[in-house]
NUNUVEX-6201 format. One line per field, with one value per residue (C-alpha): x, y, z; residue number from 0; residue in one letter; chain. Coordinates in nm, 4 decimals. Layout:
px (X  ...)
py (Y  ...)
pz (Z  ...)
n (NUM  ...)
res (A  ...)
chain (A  ...)
This chain:
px (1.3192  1.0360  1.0073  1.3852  1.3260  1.0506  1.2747  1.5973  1.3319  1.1948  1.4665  1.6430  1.3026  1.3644  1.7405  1.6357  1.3758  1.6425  1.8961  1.6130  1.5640  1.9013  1.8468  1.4974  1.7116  2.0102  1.7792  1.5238  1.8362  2.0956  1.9167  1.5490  1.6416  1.4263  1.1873  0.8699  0.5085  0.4412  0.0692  -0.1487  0.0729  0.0496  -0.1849  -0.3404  -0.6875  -0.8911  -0.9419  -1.3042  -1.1523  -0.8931  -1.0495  -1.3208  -1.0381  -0.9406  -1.2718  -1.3120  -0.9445  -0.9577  -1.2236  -1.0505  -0.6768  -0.8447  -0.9745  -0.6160  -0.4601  -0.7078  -0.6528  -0.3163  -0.3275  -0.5505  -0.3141  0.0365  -0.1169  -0.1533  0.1595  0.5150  0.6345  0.3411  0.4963  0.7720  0.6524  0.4391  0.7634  0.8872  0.5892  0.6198  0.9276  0.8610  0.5462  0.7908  1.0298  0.7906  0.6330  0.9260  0.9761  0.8071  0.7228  0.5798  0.2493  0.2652  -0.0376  -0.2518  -0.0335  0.1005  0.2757  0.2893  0.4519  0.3610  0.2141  0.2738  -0.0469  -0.1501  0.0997  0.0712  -0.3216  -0.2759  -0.0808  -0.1768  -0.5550  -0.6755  -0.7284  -0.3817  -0.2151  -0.4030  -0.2216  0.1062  0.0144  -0.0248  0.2857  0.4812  0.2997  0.3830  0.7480  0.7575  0.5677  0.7628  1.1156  1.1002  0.8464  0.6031  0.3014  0.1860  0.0496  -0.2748  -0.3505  -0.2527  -0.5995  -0.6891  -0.3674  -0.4230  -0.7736  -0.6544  -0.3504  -0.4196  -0.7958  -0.8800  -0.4980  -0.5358  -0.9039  -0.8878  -0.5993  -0.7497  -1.0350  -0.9258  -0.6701  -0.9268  -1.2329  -0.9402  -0.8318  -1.1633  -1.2764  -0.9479  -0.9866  -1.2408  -1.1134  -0.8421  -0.5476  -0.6001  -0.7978  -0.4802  -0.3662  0.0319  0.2392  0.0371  -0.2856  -0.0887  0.0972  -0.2466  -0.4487  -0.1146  -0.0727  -0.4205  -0.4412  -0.1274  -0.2613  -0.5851  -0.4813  -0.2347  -0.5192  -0.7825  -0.5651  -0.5046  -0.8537  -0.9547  -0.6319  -0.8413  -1.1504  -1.0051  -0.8234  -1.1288  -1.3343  -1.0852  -0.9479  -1.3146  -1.4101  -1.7327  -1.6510  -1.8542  -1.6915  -1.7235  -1.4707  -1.2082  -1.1964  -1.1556  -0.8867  -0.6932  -0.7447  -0.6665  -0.2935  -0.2477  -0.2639  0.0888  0.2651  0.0068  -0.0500  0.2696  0.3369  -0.0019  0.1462  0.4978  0.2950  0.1242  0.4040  0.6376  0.2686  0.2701  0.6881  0.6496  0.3735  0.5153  0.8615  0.7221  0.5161  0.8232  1.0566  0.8121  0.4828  0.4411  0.4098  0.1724  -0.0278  0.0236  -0.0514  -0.4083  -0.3018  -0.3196  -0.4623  -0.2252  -0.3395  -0.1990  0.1417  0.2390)
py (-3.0996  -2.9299  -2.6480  -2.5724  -2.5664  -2.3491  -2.0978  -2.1065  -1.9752  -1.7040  -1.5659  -1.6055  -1.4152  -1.1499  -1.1121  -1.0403  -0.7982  -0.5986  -0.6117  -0.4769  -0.1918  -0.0726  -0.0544  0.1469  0.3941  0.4302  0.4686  0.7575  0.9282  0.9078  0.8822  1.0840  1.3968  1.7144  1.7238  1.7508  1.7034  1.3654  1.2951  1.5734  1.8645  1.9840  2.2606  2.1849  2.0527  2.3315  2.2159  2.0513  1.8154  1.7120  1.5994  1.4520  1.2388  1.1215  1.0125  0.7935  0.6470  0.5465  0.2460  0.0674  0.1532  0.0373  -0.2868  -0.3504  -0.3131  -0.5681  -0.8133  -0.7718  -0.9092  -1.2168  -1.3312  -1.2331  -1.4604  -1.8134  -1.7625  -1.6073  -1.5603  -1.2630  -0.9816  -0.9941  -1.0583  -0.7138  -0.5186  -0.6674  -0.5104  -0.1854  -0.1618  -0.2122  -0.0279  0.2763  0.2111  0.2088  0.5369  0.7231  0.8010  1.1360  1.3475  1.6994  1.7944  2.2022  2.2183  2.0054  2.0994  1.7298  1.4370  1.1601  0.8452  0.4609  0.3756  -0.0135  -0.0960  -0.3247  -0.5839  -0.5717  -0.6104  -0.8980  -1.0437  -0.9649  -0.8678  -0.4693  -0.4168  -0.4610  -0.3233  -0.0303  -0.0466  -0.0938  0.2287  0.3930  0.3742  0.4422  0.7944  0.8459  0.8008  1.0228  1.3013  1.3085  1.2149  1.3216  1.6036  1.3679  1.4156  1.5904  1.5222  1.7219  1.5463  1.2047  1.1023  1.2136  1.0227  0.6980  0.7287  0.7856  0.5194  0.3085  0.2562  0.2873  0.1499  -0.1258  -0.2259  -0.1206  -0.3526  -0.6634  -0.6815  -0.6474  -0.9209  -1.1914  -1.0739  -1.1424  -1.4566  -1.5313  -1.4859  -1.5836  -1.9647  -2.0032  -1.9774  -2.1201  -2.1078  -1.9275  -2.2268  -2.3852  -2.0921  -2.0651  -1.6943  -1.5880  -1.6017  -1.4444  -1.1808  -1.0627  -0.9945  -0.8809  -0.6109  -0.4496  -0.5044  -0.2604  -0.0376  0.0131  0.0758  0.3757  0.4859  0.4749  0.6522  0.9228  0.9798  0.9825  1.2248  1.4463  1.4283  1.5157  1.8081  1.9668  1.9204  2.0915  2.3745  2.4420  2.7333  2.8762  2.7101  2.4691  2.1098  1.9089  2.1765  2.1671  1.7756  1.7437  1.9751  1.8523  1.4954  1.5600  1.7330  1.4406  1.1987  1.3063  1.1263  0.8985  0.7321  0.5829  0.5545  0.3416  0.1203  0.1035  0.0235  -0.2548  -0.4145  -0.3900  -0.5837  -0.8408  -0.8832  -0.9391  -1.1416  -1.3987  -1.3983  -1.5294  -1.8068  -1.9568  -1.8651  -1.9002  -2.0630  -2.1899  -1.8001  -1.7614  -2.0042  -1.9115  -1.5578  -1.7119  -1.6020  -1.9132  -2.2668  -2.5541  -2.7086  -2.4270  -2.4178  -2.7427)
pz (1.6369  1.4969  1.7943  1.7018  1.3604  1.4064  1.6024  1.3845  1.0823  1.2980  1.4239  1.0976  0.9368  1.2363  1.1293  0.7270  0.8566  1.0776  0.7437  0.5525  0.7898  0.7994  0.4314  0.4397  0.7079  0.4992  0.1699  0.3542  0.5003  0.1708  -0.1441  -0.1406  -0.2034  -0.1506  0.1215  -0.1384  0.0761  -0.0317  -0.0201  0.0955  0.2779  0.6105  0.6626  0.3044  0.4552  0.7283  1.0551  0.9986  0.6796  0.8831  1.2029  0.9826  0.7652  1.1049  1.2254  0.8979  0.9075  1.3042  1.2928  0.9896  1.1922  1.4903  1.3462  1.1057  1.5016  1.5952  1.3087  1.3645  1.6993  1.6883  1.3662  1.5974  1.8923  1.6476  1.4260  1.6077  1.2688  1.1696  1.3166  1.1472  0.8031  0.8569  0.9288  0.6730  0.4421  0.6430  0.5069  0.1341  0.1500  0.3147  0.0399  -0.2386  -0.1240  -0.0807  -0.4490  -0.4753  -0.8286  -0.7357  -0.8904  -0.7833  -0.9559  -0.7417  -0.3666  -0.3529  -0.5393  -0.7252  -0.5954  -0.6491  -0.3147  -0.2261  -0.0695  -0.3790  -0.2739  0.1288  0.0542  -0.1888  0.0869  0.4143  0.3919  0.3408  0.7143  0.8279  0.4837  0.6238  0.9547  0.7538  0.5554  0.8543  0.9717  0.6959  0.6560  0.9916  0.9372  0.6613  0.7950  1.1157  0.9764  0.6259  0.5706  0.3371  0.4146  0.7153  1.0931  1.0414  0.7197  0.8209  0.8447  0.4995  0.3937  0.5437  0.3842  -0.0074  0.0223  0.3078  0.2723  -0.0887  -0.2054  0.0229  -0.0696  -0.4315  -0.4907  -0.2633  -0.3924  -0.7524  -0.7523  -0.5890  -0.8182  -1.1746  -1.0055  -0.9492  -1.3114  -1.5089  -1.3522  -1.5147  -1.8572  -2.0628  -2.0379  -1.6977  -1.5772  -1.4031  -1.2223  -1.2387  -1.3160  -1.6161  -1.3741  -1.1012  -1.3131  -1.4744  -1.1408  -0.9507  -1.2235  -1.2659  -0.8531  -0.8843  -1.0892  -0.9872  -0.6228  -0.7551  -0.9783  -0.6609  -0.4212  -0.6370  -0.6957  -0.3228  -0.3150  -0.5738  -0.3877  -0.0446  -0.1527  -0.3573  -0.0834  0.1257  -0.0576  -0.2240  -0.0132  -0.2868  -0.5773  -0.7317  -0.6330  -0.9791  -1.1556  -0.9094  -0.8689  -1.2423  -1.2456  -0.9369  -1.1144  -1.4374  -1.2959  -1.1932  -1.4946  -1.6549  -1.4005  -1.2128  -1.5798  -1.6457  -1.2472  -1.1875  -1.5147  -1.3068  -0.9851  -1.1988  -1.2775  -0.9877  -0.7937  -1.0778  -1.0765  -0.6667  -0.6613  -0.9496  -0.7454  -0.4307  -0.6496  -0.7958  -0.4614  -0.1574  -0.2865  0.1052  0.2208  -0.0185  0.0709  0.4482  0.3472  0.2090  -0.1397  -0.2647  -0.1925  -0.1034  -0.3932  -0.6455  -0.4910  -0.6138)
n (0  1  2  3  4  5  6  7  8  9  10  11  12  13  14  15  16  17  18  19  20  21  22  23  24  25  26  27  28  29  30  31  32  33  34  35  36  37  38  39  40  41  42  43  44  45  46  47  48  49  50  51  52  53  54  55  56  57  58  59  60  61  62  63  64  65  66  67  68  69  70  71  72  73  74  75  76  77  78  79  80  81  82  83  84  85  86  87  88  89  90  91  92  93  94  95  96  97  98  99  100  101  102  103  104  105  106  107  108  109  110  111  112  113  114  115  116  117  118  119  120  121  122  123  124  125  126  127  128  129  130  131  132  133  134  135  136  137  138  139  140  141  142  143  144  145  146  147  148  149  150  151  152  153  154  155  156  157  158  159  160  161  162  163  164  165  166  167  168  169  170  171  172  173  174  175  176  177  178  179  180  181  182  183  184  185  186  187  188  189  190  191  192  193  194  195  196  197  198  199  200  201  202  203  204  205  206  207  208  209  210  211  212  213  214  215  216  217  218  219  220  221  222  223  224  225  226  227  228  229  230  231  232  233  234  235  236  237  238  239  240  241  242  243  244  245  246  247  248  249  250  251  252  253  254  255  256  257  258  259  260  261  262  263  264  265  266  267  268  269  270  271)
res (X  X  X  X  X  X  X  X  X  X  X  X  X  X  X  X  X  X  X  X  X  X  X  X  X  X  X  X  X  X  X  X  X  X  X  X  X  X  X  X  X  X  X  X  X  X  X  X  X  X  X  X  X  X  X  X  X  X  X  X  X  X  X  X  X  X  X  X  X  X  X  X  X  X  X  X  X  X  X  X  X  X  X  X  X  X  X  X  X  X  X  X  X  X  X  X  X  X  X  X  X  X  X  X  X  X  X  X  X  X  X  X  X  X  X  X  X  X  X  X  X  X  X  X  X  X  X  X  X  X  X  X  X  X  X  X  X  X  X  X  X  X  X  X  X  X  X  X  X  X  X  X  X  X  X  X  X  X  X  X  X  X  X  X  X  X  X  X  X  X  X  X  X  X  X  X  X  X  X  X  X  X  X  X  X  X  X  X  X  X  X  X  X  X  X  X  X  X  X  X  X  X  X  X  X  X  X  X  X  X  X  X  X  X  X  X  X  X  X  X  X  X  X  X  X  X  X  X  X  X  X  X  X  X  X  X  X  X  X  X  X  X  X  X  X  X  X  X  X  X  X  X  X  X  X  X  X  X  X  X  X  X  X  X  X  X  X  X  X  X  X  X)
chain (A  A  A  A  A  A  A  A  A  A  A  A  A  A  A  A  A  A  A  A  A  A  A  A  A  A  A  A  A  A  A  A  A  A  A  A  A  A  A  A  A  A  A  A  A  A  A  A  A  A  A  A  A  A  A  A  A  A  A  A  A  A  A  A  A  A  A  A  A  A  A  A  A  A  A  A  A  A  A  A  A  A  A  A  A  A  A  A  A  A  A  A  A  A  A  A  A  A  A  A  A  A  A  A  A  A  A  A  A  A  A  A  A  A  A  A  A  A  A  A  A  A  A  A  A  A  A  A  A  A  A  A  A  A  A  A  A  A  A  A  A  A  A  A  A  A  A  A  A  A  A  A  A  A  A  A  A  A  A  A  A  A  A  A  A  A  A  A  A  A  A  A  A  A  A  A  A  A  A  A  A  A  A  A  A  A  A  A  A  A  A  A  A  A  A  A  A  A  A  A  A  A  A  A  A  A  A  A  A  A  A  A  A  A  A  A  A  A  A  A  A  A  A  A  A  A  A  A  A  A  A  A  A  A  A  A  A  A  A  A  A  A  A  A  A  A  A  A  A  A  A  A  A  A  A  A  A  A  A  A  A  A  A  A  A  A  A  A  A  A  A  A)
């Protein structure tokens, strides 16, 4: 009974995951408009940048592919909970504000949430993916500068919002009225994890593209300016980020505490 039970919720998981990618194909087909260059653009970054971008993204890709792997081979139900964050990670991403100023975008990114829930080395892998998609299918982005890419939003999104969400929870149970955990714990370290993860990536953003497009100038001058075009709409867009992280990590507490605590979110304890 249980080894039937335990298939009727996979493939049932597999069928929501294939209704929720119809949706992300008939959203990145119908309704984003304009073919802006998300993230960095191609041919922003020389040659030597972008090989280098690559050489720092491949070991944490390489070892997201490997986490992924080992977690598939214990639980049948893994894989599709990660397409499952591809997706909203994809969808997330996909709403693009130029900054003409500064040669790219603004967007929220997504990798707060598939961090919080899946661990920073495969939310990288996840990230990944989705700026392949959009570099290939919907001019976001670029091939060349993929590596730089994954870098800003898979890396230092993925890490930024991690490891801010466990260090709040960590130090918000220990005080009243935080002590007991519940949504107002959750909704607190889900929003700043959201937040900060928008606000990191865009900085690494800033950093890679002064470095790149530097030439002789001094370096200092031309990261504050690329960052600084970037705080009219990466201000109110790491706030939206914040929330949307806190909203989605709350809604799973009261709807699927048990993923949560599969997910290693929470203890078994706190989901009762």
């Amino acid at each position: 009974m249980k080894t039937q039970n335990s298939k009727f919720k996979i493939q049932n998981l597999k069928f929501k995951y294939f209704v929720f990618s119809l949706f992300t194909i008939y959203y990145s087909l119908f309704t984003v408009s304009g073919a802006h260059a998300m993230h960095i653009s191609e041919g922003i970054l020389p040659f030597n940048w972008a090989v280098l971008w690559f050489a720092v993204a491949l070991p944490f890709v390489a070892y997201g592919l490997y986490r992924l792997k080992k977690l598939s081979a214990v639980d049948l139900s893994f894989k599709p909970l990660i397409g499952l964050m591809a997706a909203v990670v994809f969808i997330i991403s996909c709403m693009p504000i130029p900054v003409p100023t500064a040669g790219t975008c603004s967007h929220p990114c997504g990798t707060a949430i598939s961090g919080i829930l899946v661990g920073p080395a495969i939310s990288i892998v996840i990230a990944a993916v989705a700026l392949l998609i959009q570099a290939l299918f919907l001019a976001h982005g670029g091939l060349s500068t993929w590596g730089a890419n994954i870098v800003s939003m898979g890396v230092m999104g993925s890490f930024a919002g991690y490891l801010t969400f466990k260090t709040l929870r960590s130090i918000t149970l220990l005080f009243p009225p935080f002590s007991k955990g519940g949504t107002g714990e959750l909704a607190f370290a889900g929003f700043f994890a959201g937040l900060f993860a928008d606000w990191a990536t865009y900085i690494m953003t800033s950093l890679e593209l002064a470095l790149g497009i530097r030439g002789e100038a001094p370096f200092i001058p031309l990261f504050t300016k690329i960052l600084i075009a970037f705080i009219p709409t990466q201000l109110p867009l790491g706030i939206l980020e914040g929330a949307m992280t806190a909203g989605m990590v709350v809604l799973l507490y009261k709807k699927r505490p048990d993923l949560l605590v599969k997910m290693c979110v929470l203890k078994p304890e706190e989901a009762v």
